[in-house]
C-alpha positions as CSV (number, residue, x, y, z in Angstrom):
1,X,0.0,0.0,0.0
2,X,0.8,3.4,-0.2
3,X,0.7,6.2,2.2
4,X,1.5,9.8,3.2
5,X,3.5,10.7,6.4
6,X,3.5,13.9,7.3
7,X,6.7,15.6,9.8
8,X,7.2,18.9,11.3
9,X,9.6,20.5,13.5
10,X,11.3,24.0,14.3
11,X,14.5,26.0,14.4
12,X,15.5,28.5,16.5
13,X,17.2,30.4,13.9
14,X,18.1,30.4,10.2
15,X,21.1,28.3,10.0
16,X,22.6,25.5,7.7
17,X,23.5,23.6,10.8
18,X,20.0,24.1,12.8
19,X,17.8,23.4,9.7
20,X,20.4,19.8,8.9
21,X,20.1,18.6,12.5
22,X,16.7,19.2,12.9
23,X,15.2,17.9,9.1
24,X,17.5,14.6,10.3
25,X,15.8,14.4,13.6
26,X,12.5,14.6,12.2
27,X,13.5,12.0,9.4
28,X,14.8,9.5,11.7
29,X,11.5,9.8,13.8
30,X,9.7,9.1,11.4
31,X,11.2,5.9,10.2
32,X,11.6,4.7,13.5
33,X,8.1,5.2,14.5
34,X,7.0,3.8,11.2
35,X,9.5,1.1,11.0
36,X,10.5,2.3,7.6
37,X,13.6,1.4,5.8
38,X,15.0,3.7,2.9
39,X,13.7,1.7,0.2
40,X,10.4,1.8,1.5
41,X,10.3,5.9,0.7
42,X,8.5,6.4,-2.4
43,X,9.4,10.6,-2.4
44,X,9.7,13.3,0.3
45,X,8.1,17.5,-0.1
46,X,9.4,19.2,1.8
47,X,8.3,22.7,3.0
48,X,10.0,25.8,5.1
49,X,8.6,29.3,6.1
50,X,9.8,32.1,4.3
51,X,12.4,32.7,7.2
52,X,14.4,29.5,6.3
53,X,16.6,29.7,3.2
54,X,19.8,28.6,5.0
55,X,20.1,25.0,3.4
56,X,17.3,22.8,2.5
57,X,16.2,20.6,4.0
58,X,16.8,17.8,1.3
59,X,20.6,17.9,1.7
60,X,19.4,16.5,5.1
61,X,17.4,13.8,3.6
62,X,21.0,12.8,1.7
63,X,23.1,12.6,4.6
64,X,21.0,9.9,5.7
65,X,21.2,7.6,2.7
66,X,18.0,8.9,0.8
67,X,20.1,8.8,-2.5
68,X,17.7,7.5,-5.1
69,X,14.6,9.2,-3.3
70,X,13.5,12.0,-5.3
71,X,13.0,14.7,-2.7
72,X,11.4,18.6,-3.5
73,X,11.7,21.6,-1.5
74,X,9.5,24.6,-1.4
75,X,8.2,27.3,0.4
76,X,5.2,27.3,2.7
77,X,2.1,29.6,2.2
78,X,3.1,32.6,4.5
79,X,-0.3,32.9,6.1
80,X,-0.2,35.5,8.7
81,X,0.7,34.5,12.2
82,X,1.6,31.6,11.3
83,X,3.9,28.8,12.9
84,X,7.8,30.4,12.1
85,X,11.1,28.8,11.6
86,X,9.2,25.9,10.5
87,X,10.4,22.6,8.2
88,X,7.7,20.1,7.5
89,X,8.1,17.1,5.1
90,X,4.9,14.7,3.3
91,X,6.7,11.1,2.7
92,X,4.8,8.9,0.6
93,X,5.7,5.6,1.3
94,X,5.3,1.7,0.7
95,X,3.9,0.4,4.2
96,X,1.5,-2.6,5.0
97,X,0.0,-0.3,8.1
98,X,-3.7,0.7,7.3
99,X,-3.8,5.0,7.6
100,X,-5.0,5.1,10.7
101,X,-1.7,3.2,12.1
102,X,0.3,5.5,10.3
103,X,2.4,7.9,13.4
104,X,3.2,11.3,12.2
105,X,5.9,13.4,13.9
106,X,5.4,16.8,15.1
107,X,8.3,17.7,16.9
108,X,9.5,21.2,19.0
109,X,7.1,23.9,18.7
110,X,5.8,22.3,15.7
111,X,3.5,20.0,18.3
112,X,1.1,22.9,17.8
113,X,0.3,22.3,14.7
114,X,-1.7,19.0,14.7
115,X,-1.9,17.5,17.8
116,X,-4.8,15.3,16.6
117,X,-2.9,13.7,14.3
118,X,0.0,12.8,16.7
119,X,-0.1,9.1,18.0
120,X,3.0,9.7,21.0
């Protein structure tokens, strides 16, 4: 089957370094709580507010192996007072577990954002 993960998580502030460590974080949470393997990853979008432009979050991604995943990046709608110094990610992936066993990952500030949808 095929399914959509979604993954969010914050920065502090607009660095290479912050934006790397925390895209890997949200990645590895992911997998783990999904008990994923690489091959399983079908593609990754990835999204960042308007205040991230410091690396994207795909270099991330390819520090941790994703080398034949095609991965996107783009910018989030900049709706006003919105979450900042954001990064989230949609994974579509091959998984035998129905949607509702699927666990997103909301991590940092980004908890906010859908706490229904959180399973931890």
């Amino acid at each position: 089957m095929f399914r959509g993960i979604r993954g969010a998580t914050t920065v502090e502030e607009n660095t290479a370094e912050q934006i790397d460590i925390a895209t890997r974080e949200m990645l590895q949470t992911i997998i783990e709580e999904n008990s994923l393997k690489v091959e399983d990853i079908v593609s990754a979008l990835f999204t960042v507010t308007l205040d991230l432009n410091a690396a994207f979050p795909a270099a991330a991604a390819r520090k941790l192996g994703w080398q034949s995943v095609p991965l996107m990046c783009c910018t989030e709608i900049p709706v006003p007072g919105s979450l900042p110094f954001c990064i989230r990610v949609l994974l579509h992936v091959n998984t035998e577990k129905t949607q509702e066993e699927v666990r997103h990952v909301y991590l940092h500030k980004a908890v906010q954002l859908r706490q229904d949808l959180q399973n931890s």
